[in-house]
Steps between C-alpha positions, in 0.01 A plus 500: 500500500581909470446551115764662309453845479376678181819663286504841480721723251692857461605676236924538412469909550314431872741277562812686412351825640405295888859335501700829649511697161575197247799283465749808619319468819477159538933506425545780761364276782630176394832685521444649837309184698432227286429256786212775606377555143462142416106396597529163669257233340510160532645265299334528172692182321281258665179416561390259793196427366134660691395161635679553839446023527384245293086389545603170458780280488741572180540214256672704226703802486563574197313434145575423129206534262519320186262689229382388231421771332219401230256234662674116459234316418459290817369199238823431393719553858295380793129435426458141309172492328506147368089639397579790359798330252213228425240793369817663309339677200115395567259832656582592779203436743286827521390449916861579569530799324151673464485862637792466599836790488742394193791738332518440140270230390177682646231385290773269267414146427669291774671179478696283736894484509613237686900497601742424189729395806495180763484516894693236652517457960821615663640440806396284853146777489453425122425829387375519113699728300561561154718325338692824345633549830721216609720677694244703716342173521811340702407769767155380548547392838572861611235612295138689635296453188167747507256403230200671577627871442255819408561828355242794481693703207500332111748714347892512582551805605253542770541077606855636491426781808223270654767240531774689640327750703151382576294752294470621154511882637806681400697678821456128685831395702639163306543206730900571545427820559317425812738186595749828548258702669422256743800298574749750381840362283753232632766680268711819520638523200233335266160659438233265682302461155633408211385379201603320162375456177569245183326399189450233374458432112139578464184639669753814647225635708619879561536554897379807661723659757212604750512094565703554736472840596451628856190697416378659796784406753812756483726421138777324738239182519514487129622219262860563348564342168866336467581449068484161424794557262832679497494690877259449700483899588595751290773745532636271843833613502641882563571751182858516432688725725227458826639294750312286741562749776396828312193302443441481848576845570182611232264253655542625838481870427168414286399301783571824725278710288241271472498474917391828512192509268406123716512780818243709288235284404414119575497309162626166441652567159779701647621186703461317229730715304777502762428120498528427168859716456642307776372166310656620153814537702526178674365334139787618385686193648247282589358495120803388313596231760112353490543439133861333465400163404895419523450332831242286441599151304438326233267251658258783651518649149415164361178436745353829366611466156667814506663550174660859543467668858288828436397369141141683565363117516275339757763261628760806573224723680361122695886492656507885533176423712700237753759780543285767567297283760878389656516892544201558689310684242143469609283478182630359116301488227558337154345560183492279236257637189461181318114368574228732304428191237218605352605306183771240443491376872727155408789724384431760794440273808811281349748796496415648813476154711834485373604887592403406888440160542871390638581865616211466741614172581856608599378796732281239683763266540816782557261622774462230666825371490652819663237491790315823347165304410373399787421953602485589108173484339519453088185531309451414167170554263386838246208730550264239365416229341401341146150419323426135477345611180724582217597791315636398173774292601553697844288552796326838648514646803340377811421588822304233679759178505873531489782366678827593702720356755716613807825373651656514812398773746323302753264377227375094504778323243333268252115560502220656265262701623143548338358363160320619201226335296536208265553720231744770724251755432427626845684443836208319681717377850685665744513803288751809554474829379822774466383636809544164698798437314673807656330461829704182540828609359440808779432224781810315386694783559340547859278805363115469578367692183243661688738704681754602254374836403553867418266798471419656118178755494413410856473104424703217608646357186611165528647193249220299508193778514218399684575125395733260509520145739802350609516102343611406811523125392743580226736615799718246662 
């Protein structure tokens, strides 16, 4: 693949003094041969994608990420440890834990905390899951249940990059970010990357924006944040007194000017500034329309438990989610900050199982009902998991057991994959690391992850790094 090349830069005064004497110039002959003046470029508003095929057959096209933001503790979701609830309160046993990586209760006294919750089977496949989440649980059947998950980082921020763009080193392209590079946008008039956030009423783990940032790859591969509340973009609509067609007018001429320093030098970031007016234009009417809720009825607002379209809530940005995948927008991902329960995990768990437990539910099933399942791949699950051990009365961070689950996509419906110990202490079967993780979701969307790459410093940099294994028996 021919690597993107390297941006390069000029100063205003250069610029101004190489464009035919400044502005005057650049008036003069626009006035007396526009059609000669204007450099011809390509179409700068859309980008194919630089995978010229797919490496394998497609399952999904399209994919809405679900995070967690905070670590659920996978003890009281998807991981019954009948064991570990028996041991509740007693030592913890010291094989499992000696020498071994922990955040906060290094060197603390350990006990066992077994689930306050029950597990009950669901569905024809019988799938164990909490009992906090009955309405996830009515899915189970379309549910891919991984158990055996593994992190390398311990602390948010960094499980936070690792997760969404396969290393902890800032400048790295998130996984969105690449879905554009590679496959390019199905949309026009919607950015291919947008993401949402919502919080719930405790454990607001702050979010940092280079989570989805295109590091590396040209700024038009980036993640664009729509407001979860009030408009989705600011400052949508047109001053008073600018018309939709004067608006035009400005955006070509500052196309026109930006044509000529593209003729200059070769650097991405001038594209990507013609690109981006041209998307704040079409936004324009492609933004307000997205979020008018008016057409949709009460029923679909019912299934998500939508109480006020755009209230900033889970449920509102879950439906925003189905529209935005109806649209063709390539990558969606929502934030919910309600999982860092380092103390008073009942209360915590019990408020945000009920933040996302039917929302989830209801893009699952609105999916699927309008035929967009079956090529859109949903993943659930944070950037880690929970200690078996307690913390007070919450649960640390951990890294070497937690638990998330994919829909739709091409995925296998209603199976677990992997186990951990008795206790849930250590994934010990079938074990997948981030790196596998996105190898498959790559593979689902018909990109081998060894081959989806782009030079930085004379390397190939790549989503998974020098890792990564596609799961190919979680793929249906």
């Amino acid at each position: 693949m021919n690597p993107l090349p390297f941006p390069l830069s000029t100063c205003r005064r250069s610029f101004l003094q190489q464009s035919a004497y400044g502005f005057g110039g650049i008036a003069l002959s626009s006035l007396l041969n526009e059609a000669s003046a204007a450099p011809s470029l390509p179409k700068p508003d859309h980008w194919n994608g630089a995978l010229q095929s797919p490496h394998f057959p497609v399952k999904a096209k399209r994919v809405i990420f679900l995070c967690m933001a905070g670590g659920p503790s996978q003890f009281e979701t998807f991981d019954w440890k009948p064991k570990l609830k028996e041991l509740h309160d007693q030592p913890f046993p010291e094989s499992f834990t000696k020498g071994q990586q922990l955040a906060q209760l290094q060197n603390a006294v350990l006990k066992a905390r077994g689930s306050f919750t029950d597990f009950s089977q669901h569905g024809q496949s019988g799938i164990e899951i909490s009992d906090l989440f009955p309405e996830i649980a009515k899915q189970a059947d379309r549910l891919c249940v991984i158990r055996s998950m593994q992190t390398e980082q311990i602390n948010h921020d960094t499980a936070h990059a690792f997760m969404n763009t396969g290393s902890i080193i800032k400048g790295r392209p998130s996984m969105g970010s690449w879905l554009q590079y590679g496959l390019g946008a199905e949309t026009e008039d919607l950015p291919g990357f947008i993401v949402l956030t919502s919080a719930g009423k405790s454990g607001q783990q702050p979010i940092s924006a280079r989570q989805w940032s295109s590091g590396v790859l040209p700024s038009r591969f980036q993640g664009i944040q729509f407001q979860s509340k009030g408009d989705a973009v600011h400052y949508i609509g047109n001053p008073e007194g600018v018309c939709q067609s004067t608006q035009r007018q400005v955006i070509d001429e500052i196309r026109r000017l930006n044509g000529f320093l593209a003729e200059e030098q070769n650097d991405p970031e001038i594209a990507t500034r013609i690109a981006q007016y041209e998307m704040a234009f079409k936004m324009q009417a492609s933004v307000p329309e997205l979020t008018d809720f008016s057409g949709e009825s009460q029923a679909t607002l019912d299934l998500y438990g939508v109480k006020e379209p755009g209230d900033g809530s889970f449920a509102s940005n879950c439906l925003l989610a189905r529209r935005l995948a109806e649209r063709g927008v390539r990558m969606i991902q929502l934030y919910h900050r309600a999982w860092d329960h380092h103390s008073q995990i009942e209360e915590g768990v019990k408020n945000g199982a009920a933040d996302v437990d039917r929302p989830t539910a209801a893009l699952i099933e609105d999916l699927a009902q309008r035929g967009l399942l079956e090529d859109t791949l949903v993943l659930w699950g944070g950037e880690f998991g929970r200690t078996p051990m307690g913390q007070g009365t919450g649960r640390d961070h951990h890294i070497l057991s937690f638990s998330v689950f994919m829909a739709g996509g091409g995925v296998k419906p209603g199976i677990t994959w992997g186990s951990t110990d008795e206790l849930g202490y250590r994934a010990v079967e079938n074990v997948v690391d981030v790196h596998d993780l996105h190898a498959t979701m790559l593979a689902l969307l018909g990109i081998d992850h060894h081959r989806l790459t782009t030079k930085f410093q004379g390397l190939d940099v790549r989503l998974t790094g020098i890792a990564g294994k596609v799961v190919r028996d979680l793929m249906a």
